[in-house]
C-alpha positions in Angstrom: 2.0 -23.2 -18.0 5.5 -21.7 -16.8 6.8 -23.1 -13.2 8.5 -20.2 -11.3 9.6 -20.2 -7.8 8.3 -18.7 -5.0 8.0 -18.3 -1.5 4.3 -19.3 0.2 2.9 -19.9 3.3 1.9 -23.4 3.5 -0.9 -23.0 6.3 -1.8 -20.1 8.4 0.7 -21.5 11.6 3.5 -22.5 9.4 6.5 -20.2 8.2 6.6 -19.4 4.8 8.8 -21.7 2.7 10.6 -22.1 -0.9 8.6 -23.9 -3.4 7.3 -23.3 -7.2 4.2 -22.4 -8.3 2.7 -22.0 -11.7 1.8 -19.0 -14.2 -0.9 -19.4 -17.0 0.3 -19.2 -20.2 0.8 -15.1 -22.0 -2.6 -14.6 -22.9 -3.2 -12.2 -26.0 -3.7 -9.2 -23.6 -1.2 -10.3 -21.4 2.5 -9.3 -20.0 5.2 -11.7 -18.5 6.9 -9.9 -16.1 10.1 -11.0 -14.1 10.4 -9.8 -11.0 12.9 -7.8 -9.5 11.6 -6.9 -6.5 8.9 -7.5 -4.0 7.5 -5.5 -1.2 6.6 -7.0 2.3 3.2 -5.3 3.2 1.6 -5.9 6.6 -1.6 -6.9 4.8 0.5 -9.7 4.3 1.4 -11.5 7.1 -2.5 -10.4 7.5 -4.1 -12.6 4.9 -1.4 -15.7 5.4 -2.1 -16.0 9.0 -5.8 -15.6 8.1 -6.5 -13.0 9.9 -8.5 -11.1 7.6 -10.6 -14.4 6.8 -9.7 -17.8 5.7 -7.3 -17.5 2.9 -6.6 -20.2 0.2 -2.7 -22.0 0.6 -0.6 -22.6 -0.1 -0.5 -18.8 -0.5 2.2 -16.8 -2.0 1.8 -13.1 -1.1 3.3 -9.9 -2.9 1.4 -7.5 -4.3 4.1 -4.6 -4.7 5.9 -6.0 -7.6 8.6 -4.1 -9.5 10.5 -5.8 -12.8 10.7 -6.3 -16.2 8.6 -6.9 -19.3 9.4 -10.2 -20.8 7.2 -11.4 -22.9 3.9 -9.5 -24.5 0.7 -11.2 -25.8 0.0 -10.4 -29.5 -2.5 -8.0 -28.4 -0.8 -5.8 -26.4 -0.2 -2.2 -27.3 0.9 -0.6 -23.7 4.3 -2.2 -23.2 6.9 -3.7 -24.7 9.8 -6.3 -24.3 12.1 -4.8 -21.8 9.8 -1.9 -20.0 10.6 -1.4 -16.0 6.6 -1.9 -15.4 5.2 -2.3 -11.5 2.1 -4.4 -10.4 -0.1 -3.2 -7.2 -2.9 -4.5 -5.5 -5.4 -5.9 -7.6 -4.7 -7.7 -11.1 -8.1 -7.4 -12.8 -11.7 -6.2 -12.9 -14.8 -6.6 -14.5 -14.1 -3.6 -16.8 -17.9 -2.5 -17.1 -19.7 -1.4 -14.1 -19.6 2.3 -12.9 -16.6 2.0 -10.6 -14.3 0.4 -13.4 -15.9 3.1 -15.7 -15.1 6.1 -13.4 -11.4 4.7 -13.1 -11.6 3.1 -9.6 -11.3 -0.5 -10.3 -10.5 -1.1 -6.6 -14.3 -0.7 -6.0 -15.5 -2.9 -8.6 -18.8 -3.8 -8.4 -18.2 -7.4 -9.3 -15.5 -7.8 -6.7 -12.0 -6.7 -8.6 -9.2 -9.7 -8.4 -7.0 -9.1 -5.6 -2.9 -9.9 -6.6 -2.8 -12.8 -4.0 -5.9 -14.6 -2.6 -7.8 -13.7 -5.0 -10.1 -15.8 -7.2 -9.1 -15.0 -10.7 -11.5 -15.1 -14.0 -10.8 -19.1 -14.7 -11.5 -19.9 -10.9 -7.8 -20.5 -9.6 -6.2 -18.6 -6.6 -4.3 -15.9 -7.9 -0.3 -15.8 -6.2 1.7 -12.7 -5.6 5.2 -11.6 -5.8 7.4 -13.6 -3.9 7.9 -15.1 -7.3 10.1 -14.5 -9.7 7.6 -14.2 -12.7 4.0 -13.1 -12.8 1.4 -13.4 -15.6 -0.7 -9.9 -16.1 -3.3 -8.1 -17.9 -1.7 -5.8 -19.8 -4.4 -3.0 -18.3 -3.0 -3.7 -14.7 0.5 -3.1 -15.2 1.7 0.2 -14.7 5.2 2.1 -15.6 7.8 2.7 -13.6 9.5 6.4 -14.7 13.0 6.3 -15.0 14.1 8.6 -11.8 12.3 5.5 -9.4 14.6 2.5 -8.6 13.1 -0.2 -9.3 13.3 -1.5 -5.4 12.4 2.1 -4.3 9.0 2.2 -6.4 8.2 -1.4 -5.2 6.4 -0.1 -2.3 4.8 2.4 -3.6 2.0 0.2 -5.5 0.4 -0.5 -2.2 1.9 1.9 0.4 2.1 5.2 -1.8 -1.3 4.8 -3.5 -2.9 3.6 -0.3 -1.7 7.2 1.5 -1.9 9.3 -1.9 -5.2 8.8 -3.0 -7.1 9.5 0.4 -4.3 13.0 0.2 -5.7 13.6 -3.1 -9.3 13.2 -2.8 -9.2 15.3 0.7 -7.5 17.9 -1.0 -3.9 18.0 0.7 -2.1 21.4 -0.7 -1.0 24.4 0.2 -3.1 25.9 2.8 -4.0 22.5 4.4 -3.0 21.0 7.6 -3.0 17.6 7.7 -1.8 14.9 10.1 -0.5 11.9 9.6 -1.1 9.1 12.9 2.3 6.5 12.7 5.3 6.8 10.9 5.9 3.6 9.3 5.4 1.8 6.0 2.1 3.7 4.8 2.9 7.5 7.1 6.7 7.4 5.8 4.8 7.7 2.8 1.9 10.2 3.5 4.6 12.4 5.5 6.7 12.6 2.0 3.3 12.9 -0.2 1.6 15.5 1.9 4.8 17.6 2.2 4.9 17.5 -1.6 1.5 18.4 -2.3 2.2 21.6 -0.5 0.1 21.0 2.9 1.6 21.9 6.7 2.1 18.1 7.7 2.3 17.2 11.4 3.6 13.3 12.6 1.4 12.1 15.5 3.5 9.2 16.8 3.2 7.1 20.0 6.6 8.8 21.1 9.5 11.3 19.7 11.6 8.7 19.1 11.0 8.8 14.9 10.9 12.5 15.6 14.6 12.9 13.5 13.0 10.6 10.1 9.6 12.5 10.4 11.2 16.1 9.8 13.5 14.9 7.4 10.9 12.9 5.7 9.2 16.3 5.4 6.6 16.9 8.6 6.7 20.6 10.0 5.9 19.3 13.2 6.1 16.1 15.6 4.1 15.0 18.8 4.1 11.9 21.2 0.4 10.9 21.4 1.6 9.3 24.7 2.0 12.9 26.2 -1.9 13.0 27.4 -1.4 17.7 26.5 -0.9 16.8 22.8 -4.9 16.2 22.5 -5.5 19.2 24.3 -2.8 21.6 22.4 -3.8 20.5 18.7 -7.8 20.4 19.4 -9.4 21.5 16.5 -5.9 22.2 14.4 -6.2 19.9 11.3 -8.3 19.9 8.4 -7.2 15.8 7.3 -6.5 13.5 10.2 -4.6 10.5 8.2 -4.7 7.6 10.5 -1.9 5.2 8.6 -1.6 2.5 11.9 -4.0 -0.7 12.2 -3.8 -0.4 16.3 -7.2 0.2 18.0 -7.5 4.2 18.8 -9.7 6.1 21.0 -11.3 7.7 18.0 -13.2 10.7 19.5 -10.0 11.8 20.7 -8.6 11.9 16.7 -11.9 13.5 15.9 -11.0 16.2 18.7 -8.1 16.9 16.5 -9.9 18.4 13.6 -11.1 22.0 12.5 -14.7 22.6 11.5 -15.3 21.0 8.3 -12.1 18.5 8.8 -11.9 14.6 8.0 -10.7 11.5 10.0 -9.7 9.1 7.5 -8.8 5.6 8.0 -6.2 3.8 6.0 -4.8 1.5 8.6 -7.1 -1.1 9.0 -7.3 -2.8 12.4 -9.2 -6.2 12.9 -11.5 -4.9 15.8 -14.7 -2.8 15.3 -13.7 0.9 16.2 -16.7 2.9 18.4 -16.9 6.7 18.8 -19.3 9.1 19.9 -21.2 11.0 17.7 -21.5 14.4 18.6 -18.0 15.1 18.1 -19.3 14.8 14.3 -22.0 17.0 14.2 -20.9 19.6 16.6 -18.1 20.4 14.1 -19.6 19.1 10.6 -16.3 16.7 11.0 -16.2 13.5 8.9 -15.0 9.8 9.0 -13.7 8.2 5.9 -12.4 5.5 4.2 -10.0 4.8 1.4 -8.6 1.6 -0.2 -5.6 1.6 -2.6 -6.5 3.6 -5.7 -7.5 3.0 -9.1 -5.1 2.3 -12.2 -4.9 6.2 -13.3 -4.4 7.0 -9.9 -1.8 4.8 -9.2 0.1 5.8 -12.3 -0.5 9.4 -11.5 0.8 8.9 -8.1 3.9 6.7 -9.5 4.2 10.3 -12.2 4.2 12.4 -8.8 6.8 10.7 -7.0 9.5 10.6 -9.4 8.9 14.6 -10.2 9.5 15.2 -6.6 12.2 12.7 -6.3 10.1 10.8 -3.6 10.0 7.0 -2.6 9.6 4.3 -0.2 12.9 3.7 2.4 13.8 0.1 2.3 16.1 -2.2 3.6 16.6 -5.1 1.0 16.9 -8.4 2.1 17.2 -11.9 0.3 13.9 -14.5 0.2 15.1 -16.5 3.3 15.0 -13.5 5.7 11.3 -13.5 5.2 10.0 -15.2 8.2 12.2 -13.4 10.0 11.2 -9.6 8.3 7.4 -10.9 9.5 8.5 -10.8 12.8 10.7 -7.2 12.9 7.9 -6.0 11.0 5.0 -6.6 13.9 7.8 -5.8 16.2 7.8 -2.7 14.6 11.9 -2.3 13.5 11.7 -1.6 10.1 12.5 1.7 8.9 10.2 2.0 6.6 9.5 -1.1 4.4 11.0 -4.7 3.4 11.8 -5.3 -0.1 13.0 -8.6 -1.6 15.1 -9.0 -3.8 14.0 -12.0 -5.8 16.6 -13.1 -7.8 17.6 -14.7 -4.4 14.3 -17.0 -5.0 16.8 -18.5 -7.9 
């Protein structure tokens, strides 16, 4: 067993704190990878306030890892000593049923083994990557291209496949108008996405004042959802509504929004049931939908796209004892877009 440190949560009221945990020994399918960098996602300050359910602690969250291959198990054939190699949301599956067969491991039917809080294949409680070293499947570690940054492409193993795969399967291209609700860690990244996949991209935002970042980002246009005649001047304009934001929203106003045919689909996942009405639905054949991270080709494919079109997440780096304190600015919303840490300050 390696001892690495970290930074956990020791209960769901108490600020997360230096301390070590431990790795499992390189397994013949397995990578060590250290760590360079970590993204801070909102899912977690989520699951170590256990808000999303009890979780297990102490509890060491992370599960947008960036670094470097190690060591390799004397199985492995996918990457070698010294690879830039990234590590999402989930760390294994059961590798057999239909979802893990048709690529999307996230749905496994078997329950796939989340990055952090999750119970892993021997029993334990698997921790993320506020750590400086993290044990792996080799079939769960994807490659970073050259043209990402390593503390770029951190995010982008929960925020970019969480907002490209629901792009993708929706069919966001030339053509298509989508809209993306929020402009923060996951719509920074759908704005950027969409743009690149060709489609007219619109920000709807609680007010103007991201309005600058959104067009630069890549958005054609920009409203304030706070201005009660945005509803009523983009009524049946969008084919994909992207809702990115976990706040409750009126949601037969969103499906207003869309064209004949179009989809609402939720990202952002807020902790209170949502209700709508629904006629808006059948009136215009409209949809709701759901989408959750993306599968291991997908997320590869997505980390592909972004370093073709020279996108990736905007961070503001900090060192591992500005945590607590990037919890709070991130519910306080002042982050522009995404925390990374940079984990050699865990040392």
């Amino acid at each position: 067993m390696l001892t690495v440190h970290a930074y956990a949560a020791p209960s769901a009221t108490e600020p997360l704190a230096k301390t070590t945990i431990t790795r499992r020994d390189v397994g013949p399918h397995d990578v060590l990878i250290k760590i360079e960098y970590a993204g801070i996602c909102h899912s977690d300050i989520h699951t170590v306030r256990s808000e999303w359910g009890e979780a297990h602690y102490p509890l060491a969250p992370g599960h947008e890892i960036a670094g470097v291959v190690v060591e390799t198990g004397s199985a492995v054939t996918k990457h070698r000593v010294g690879d830039r190699v990234g590590v999402g949301c989930m760390v294994d599956s059961c590798g057999k049923c239909v979802s893990c067969r048709n690529g999307e491991e996230q749905y496994c039917l078997e329950g796939m083994v989340a990055t952090y809080d999750g119970i892993d294949r021997d029993g334990t409680v698997t921790q993320g990557g506020y750590s400086t070293h993290v044990v792996v499947a080799e079939d769960f570690v994807l490659k970073i291209p050259d043209g990402l940054d390593l503390a770029v492409a951190a995010p982008l193993l929960c925020a970019g496949i969480t907002t490209y795969t629901p792009l993708r399967r929706h069919g966001a291209g030339p053509g298509k108008r989508v809209a993306v609700v929020g402009l923060g860690g996951l719509g920074h990244m759908a704005v950027q996405i969409a743009h690149a996949m060709g489609a007219e991209v619109t920000v709807l935002s609680q007010s103007l004042k991201k309005r600058e970042d959104g067009l630069r980002l890549g958005a054609d246009h920009y409203y304030a959802t706070s201005d009660e005649s945005t509803f009523e001047t983009l009524a049946g304009s969008f084919d994909l509504v992207l809702n990115t934001v976990s706040a409750v929203l009126d949601i037969d106003r969103y499906l207003s929004l869309l064209a004949v045919g179009g989809t609402l689909a939720f990202v952002g996942a807020p902790a209170e049931s949502l209700g709508f009405g629904v006629f808006p639905l059948l009136t215009n054949r409209r949809s709701l939908s759901g989408s959750m991270i993306g599968g291991i080709g997908q997320t590869q494919e997505m980390l592909d796209f972004c370093a073709e079109h020279g996108l990736g997440a905007e961070i503001e780096i900090i060192s591992a004892d500005r945590i607590n304190e990037a919890y709070e600015r991130v519910l306080a919303s002042d982050v522009r877009y995404r925390f990374v840490i940079d984990t050699s300050t865990l040392d």
